[in-house]
C-alpha positions in Angstrom: 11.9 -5.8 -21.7 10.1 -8.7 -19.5 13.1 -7.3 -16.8 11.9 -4.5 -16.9 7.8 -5.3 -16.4 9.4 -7.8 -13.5 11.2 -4.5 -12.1 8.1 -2.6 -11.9 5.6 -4.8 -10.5 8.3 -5.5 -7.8 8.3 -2.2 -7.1 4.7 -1.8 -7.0 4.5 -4.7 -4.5 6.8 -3.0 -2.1 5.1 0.3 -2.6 1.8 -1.2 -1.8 3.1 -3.1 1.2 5.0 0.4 2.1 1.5 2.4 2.0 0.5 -0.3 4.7 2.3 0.1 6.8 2.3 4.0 6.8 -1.4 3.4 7.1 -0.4 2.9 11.1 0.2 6.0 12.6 2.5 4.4 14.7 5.1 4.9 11.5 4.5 8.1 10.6 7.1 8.9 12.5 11.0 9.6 12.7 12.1 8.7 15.8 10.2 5.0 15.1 11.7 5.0 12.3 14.9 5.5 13.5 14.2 2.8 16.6 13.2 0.1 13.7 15.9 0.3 11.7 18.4 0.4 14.8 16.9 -2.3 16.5 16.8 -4.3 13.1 21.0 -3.6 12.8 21.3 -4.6 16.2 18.7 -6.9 18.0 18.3 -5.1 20.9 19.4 -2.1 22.9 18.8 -0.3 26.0 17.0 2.6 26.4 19.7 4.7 26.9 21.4 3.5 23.7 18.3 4.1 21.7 18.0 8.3 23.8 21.6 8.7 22.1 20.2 7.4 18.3 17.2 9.0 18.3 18.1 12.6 20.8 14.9 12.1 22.2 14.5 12.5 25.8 13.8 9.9 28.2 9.5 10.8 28.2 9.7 11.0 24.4 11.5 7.8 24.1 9.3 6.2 26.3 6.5 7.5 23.8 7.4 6.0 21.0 8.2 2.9 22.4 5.2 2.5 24.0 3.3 3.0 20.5 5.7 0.9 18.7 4.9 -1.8 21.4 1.4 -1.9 21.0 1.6 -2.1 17.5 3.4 -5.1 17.4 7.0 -4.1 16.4 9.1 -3.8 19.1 9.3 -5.7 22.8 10.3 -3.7 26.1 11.4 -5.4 29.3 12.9 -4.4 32.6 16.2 -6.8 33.0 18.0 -6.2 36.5 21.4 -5.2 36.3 24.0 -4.8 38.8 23.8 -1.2 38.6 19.6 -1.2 39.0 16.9 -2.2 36.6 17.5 -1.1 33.1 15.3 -1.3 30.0 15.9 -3.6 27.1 14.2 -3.3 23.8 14.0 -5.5 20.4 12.5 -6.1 17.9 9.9 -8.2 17.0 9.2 -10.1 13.9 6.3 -8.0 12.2 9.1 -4.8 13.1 11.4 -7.3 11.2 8.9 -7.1 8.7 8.6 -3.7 8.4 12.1 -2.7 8.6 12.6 -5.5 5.1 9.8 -3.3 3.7 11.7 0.0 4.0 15.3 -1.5 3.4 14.1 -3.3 -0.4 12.4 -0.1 -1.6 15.1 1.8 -1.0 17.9 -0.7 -2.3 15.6 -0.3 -5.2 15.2 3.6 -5.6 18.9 3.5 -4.7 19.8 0.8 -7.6 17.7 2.8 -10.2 19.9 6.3 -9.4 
């Protein structure tokens, strides 16, 4: 049974640190959702790569980023390209955080079904 008690204050924990996060409005959404957790599987992208993930437009995109980037959890840059400057985004270590937050709890729920 001592599994068990383990299990559940595990689970608490990540709840708690789940209701944090969600606290910030900048994850109350979708899309940044969807950004973390695509940056997290791949490092970084461009913006174009992350329009096709998410089907947001470019000024929606933009939006998110922008919020996600001033909370900490993702980095934009311009990097110059041969065909023009382009926009490279990745994730930073508190989004690292975040993402591990998400991905546990639901390896959890997931492992309990």
């Amino acid at each position: 049974m001592s599994g068990d008690r383990e299990g559940d204050e595990r689970v608490s924990q990540l709840l708690e640190r789940l209701g944090e996060n969600l606290k910030e409005p900048v994850m109350k959404s979708t899309a940044r959702l969807i950004i973390l957790i695509s940056l997290a599987i791949n490092g970084k992208m461009s913006l174009k790569e992350l329009m096709a993930v998410t089907s947001c437009g470019k000024g929606s995109l933009s939006n998110h980023l922008e919020k996600l980037e001033e909370s900490g959890m993702v980095s934009v840059k311009t990097v110059l390209r041969r065909k023009g400057p382009g926009i490279s985004v990745s994730i930073t270590d508190r989004g690292r955080e975040a993402y591990a937050t998400y991905a546990e709890l639901m390896k959890l729920i997931f492992s309990e079904s």
